[in-house]
C-alpha positions as CSV (number, residue, x, y, z in Angstrom):
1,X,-8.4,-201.3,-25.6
2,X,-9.8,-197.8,-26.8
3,X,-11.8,-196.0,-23.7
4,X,-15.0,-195.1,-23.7
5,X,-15.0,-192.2,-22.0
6,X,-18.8,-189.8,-21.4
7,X,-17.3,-187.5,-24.2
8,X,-17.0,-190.2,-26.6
9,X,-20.2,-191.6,-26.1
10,X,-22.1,-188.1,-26.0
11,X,-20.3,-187.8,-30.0
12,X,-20.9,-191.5,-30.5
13,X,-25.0,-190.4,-30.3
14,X,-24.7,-187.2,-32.1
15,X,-23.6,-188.5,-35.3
16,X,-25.7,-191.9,-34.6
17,X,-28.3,-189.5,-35.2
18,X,-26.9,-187.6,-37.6
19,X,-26.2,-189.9,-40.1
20,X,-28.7,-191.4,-42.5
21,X,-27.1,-195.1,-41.8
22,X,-25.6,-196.5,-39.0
23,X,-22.4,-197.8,-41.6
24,X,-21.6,-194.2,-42.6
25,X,-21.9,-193.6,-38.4
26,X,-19.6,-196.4,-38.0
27,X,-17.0,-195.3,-41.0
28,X,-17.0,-191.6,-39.5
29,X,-16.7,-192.5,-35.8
30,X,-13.4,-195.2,-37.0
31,X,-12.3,-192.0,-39.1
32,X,-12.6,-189.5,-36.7
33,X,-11.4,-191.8,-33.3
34,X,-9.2,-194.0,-35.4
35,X,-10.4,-196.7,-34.2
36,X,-11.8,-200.0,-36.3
37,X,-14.8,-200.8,-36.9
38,X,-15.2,-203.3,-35.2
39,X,-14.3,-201.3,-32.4
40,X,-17.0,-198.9,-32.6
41,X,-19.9,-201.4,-33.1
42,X,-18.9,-202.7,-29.8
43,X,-19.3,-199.3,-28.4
44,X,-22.5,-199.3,-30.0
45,X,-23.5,-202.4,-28.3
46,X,-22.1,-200.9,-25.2
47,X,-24.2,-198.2,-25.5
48,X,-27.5,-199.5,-26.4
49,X,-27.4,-198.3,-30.2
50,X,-29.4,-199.9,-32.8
51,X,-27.7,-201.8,-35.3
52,X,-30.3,-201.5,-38.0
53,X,-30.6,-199.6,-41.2
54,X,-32.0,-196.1,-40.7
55,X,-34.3,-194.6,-43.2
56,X,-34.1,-191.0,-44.2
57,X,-37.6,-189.3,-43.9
58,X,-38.8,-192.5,-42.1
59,X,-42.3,-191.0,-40.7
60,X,-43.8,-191.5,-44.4
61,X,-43.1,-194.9,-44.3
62,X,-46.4,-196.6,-42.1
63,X,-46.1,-200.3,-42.0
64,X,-50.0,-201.4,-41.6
65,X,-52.1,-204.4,-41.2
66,X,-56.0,-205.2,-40.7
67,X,-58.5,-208.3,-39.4
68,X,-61.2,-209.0,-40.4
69,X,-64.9,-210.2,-39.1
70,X,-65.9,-213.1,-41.2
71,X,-69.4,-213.1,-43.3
72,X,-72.6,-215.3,-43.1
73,X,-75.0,-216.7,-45.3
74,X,-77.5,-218.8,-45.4
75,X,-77.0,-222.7,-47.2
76,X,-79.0,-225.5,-47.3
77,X,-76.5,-228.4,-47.1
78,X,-72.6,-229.0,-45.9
79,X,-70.1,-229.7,-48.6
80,X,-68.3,-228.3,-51.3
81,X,-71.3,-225.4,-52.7
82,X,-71.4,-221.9,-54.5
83,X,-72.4,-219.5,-52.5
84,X,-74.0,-216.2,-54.3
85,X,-74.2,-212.8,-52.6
86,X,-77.7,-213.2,-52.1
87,X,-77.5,-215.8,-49.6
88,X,-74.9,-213.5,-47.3
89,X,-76.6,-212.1,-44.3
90,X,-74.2,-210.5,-42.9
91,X,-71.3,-208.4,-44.7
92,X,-67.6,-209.2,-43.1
93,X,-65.6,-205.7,-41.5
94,X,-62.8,-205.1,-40.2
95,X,-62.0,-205.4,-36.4
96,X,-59.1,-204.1,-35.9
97,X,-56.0,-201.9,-37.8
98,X,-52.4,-201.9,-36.4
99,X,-50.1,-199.4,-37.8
100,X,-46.8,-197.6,-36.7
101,X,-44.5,-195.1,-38.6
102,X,-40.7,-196.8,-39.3
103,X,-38.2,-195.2,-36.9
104,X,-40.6,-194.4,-34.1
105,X,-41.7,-197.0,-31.8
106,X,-45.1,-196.7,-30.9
107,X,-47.3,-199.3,-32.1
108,X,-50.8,-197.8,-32.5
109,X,-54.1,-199.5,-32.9
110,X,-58.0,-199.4,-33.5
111,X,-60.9,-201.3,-33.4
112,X,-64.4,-201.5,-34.7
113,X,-67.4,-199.7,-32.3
114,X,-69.8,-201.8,-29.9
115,X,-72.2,-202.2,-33.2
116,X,-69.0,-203.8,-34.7
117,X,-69.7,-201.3,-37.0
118,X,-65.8,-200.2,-39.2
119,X,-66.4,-196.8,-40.4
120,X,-65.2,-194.7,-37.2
121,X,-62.1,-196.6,-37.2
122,X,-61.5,-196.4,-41.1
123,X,-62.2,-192.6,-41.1
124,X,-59.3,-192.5,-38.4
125,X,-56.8,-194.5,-39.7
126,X,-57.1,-192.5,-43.0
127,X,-55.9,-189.4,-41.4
128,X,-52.6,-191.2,-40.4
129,X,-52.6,-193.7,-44.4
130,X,-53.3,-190.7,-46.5
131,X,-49.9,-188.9,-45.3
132,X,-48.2,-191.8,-45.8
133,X,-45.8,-191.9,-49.1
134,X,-45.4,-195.5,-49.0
135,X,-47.3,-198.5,-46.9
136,X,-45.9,-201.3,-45.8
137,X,-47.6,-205.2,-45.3
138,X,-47.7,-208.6,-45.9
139,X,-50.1,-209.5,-49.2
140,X,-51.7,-205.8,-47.9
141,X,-51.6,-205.7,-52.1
142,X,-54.2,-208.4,-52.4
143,X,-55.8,-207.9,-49.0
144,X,-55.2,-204.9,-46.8
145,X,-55.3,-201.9,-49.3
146,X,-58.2,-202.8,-51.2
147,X,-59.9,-203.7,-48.4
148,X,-59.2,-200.2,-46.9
149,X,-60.4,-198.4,-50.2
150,X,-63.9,-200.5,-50.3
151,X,-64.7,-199.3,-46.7
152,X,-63.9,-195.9,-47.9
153,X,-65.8,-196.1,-50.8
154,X,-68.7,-197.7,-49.2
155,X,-68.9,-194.8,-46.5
156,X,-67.7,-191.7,-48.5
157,X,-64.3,-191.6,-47.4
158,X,-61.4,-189.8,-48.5
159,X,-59.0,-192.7,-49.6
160,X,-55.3,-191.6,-51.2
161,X,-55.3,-194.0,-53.8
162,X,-51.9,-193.3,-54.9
163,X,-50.1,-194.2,-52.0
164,X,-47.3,-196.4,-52.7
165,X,-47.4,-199.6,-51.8
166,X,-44.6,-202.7,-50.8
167,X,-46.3,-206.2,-50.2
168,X,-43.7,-208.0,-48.7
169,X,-45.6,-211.2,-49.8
170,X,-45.2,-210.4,-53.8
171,X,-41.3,-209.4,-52.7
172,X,-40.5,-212.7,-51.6
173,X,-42.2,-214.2,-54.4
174,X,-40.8,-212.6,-56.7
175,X,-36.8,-213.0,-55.1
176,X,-36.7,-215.9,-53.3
177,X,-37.6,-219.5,-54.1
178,X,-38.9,-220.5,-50.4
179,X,-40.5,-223.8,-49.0
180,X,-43.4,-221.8,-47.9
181,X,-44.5,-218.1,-48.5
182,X,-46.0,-217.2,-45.3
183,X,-45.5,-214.8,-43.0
184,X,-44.6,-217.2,-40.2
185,X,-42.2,-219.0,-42.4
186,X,-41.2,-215.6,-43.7
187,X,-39.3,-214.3,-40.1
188,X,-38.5,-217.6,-39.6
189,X,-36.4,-217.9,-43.0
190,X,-35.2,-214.1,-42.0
191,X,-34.0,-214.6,-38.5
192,X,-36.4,-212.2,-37.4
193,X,-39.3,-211.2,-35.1
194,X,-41.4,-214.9,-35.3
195,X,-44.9,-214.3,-36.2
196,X,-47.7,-214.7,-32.8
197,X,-49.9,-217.8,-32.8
198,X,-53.6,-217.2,-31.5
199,X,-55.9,-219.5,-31.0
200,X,-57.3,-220.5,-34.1
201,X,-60.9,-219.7,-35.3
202,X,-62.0,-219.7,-31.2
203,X,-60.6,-216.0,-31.1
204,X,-62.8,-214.5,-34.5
205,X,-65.9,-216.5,-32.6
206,X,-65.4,-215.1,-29.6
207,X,-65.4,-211.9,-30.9
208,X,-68.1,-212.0,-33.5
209,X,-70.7,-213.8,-31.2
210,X,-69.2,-214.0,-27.5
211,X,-70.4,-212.2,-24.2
212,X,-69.4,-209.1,-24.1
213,X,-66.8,-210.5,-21.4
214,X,-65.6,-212.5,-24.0
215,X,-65.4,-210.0,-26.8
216,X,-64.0,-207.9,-24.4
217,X,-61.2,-210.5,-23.8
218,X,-60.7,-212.0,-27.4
219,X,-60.7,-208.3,-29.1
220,X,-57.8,-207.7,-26.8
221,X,-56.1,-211.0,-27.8
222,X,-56.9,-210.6,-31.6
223,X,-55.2,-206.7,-31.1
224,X,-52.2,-208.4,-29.4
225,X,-51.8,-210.5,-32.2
226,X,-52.7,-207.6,-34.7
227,X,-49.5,-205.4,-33.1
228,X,-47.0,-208.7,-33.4
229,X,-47.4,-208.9,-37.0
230,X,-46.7,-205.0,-37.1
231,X,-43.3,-205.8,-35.4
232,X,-42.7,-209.0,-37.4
233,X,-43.4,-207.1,-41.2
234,X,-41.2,-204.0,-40.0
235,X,-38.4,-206.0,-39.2
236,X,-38.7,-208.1,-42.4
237,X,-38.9,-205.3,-44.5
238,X,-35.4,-203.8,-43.0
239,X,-34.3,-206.8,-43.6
240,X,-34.8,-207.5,-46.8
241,X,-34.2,-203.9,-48.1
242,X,-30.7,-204.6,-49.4
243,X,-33.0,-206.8,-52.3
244,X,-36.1,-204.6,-52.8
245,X,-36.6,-202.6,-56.0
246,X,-37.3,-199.1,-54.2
247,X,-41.1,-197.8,-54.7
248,X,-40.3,-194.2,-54.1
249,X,-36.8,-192.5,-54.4
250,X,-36.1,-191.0,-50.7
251,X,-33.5,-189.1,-51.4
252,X,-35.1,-187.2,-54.2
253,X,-38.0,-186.4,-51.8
254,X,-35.9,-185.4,-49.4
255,X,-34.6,-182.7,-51.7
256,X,-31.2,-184.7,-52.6
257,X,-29.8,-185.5,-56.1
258,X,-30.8,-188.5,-58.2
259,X,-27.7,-190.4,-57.7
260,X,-28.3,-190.7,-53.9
261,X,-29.5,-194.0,-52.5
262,X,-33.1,-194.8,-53.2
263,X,-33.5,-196.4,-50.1
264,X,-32.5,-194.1,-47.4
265,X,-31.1,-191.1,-49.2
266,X,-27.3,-191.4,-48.5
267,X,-24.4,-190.3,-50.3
268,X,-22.4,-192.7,-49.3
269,X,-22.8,-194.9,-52.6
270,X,-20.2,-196.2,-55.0
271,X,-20.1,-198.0,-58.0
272,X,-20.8,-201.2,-58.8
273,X,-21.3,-201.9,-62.3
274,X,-21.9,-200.9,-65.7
275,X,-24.4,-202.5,-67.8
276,X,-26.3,-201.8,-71.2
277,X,-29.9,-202.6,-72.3
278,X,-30.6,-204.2,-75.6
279,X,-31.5,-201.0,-77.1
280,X,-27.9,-200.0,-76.5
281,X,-28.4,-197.7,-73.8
282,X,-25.8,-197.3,-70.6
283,X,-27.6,-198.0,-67.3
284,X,-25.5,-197.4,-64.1
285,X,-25.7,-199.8,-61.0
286,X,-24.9,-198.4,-57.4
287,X,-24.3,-199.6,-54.5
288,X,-25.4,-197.9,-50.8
289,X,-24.0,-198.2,-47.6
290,X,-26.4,-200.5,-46.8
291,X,-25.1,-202.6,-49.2
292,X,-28.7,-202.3,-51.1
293,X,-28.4,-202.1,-55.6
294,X,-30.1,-199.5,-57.4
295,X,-29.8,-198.5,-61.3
296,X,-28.9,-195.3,-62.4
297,X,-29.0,-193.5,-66.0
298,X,-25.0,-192.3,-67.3
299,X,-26.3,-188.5,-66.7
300,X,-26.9,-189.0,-63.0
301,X,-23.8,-190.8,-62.3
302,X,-21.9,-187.9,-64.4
303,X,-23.8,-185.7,-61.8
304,X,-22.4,-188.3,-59.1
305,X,-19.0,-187.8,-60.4
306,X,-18.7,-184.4,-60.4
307,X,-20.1,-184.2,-56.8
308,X,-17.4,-186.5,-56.0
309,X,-14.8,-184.4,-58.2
310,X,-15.8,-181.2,-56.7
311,X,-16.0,-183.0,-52.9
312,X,-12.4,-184.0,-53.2
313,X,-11.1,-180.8,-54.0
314,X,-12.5,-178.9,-51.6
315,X,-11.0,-181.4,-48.8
């Protein structure tokens, strides 16, 4: 059995960190110890190294995700009833906003003020969403972003309106023929992070119209649950990201060459077919290290080629 010897780890962590996923770590380290594979994810395991996918340039990608206050009106009867804007008396906001940069691991969050007034916090949270070149949720699409963009609008704020966006929600939909399309289901199905219970519409009443004990309590509670579903959409999104059609090419915005991966902007790609549109025209398919597909035109795999051609020959 290979040693792992304080010299091996301290390269082991070097090119970890180096390398833009943890197979091409893995491939290098077999290479360079020659070792298997299989050999050095135990040494990972040994060492406490994630085994996920790293992203290239992760600190633009900000996985968010909001609550809401719910809104009142005023009706005259129970039942089944249309009710108009003019019988709302008071306009839902949001309470809180979870959010957290992939590949770092703090987990920040914001609330509304004592008036449960949402502007403070939405002016804050901007200054972190408009650096953003993606944004990460679960129906945030539907929900989240525009929901973000009305508070702004309502209060004069500075909103990036072309941030991209990945709804995990619409992902699934699209891929996946599922038995339900919910979040909880969702991790479940994935074999990831479960989704947090709460405790039902008790916790939104509590902290709409509780003491200010209880606000106090069930704001605290309703943040707790805010941050789980943080954890639970980044790890779906990793996980699925070997299926997603990329939003934004990583590797180009990193400075890299078309023909790199989409995804996390690593040259370690190969093909994996060839295929033509009906106008006749060649389209490229790839595949990453992280065993993720992305097209390509003919030109920028002739530019993969020749980087390959011109690789060899200088080894």
């Amino acid at each position: 059995m290979s040693k792992l010897t304080q010299e091996r780890i301290d390269v082991i962590k070097m090119i970890h960190e180096k390398e833009s996923s943890v197979k091409e770590a893995q491939a290098k380290l077999s290479s360079l110890f020659n070792v298997s594979e299989r050999t050095v994810r135990r040494w990972f395991k040994e060492i406490g190294l994630s085994g996920e996918v790293k992203i290239v340039n992760s600190s633009k990608v900000l996985v968010y995700d909001i609550e809401t206050s719910r809104a009142t009106a005023k009706v005259f009867w129970t039942g089944k009833q249309y009710v108009g804007y003019k019988q709302i008396v008071k306009q839902p906001s949001i309470i809180s906003i979870s959010f957290k940069w992939i590949g770092e691991d703090t987990v920040h969050d914001l609330v509304w003020d004592k008036n449960h007034n949402d502007k403070k916090m939405v002016k804050e949270f901007l200054k972190h969403y408009n650096k953003a070149d993606m944004v990460i949720g679960f129906n945030n699409d539907n929900f989240d972003n525009r929901w973000i963009n009305a508070v702004a609008m309502k209060n004069d704020l500075h909103v990036n309106t072309f941030v991209k966006s990945m709804d995990l929600y619409k992902q699934e939909k699209r891929l996946f023929r599922l038995l339900s399309y919910s979040m909880d289901f969702s991790s479940l199905f994935a074999k990831v992070e479960r989704k947090q219970s709460h405790e039902g519409m008790l916790m939104w009443d509590m902290v709409e119209d509780g003491t200010p004990e209880q606000q106090k309590e069930y704001l605290r509670k309703m943040v707790n649950y805010n941050v789980g579903d943080i954890i639970t959409t980044e790890e779906l999104y990793i996980r699925l990201l070997p299926y997603l059609k990329h939003k934004i090419h990583f590797g180009v915005l990193n400075g890299e060459e078309k023909w790199t991966c989409p995804n996390t902007g690593s040259k370690e790609v190969s093909l994996y077919k060839r295929t033509c549109t009906p106008a006749g025209t060649i389209q490229i398919i790839m595949q990453s290290s992280d065993e993720s597909l992305y097209k390509m035109s003919n030109k920028s795999y002739i530019d993969y080629l020749t980087y390959k051609t011109t690789n060899n020959e200088q080894e």
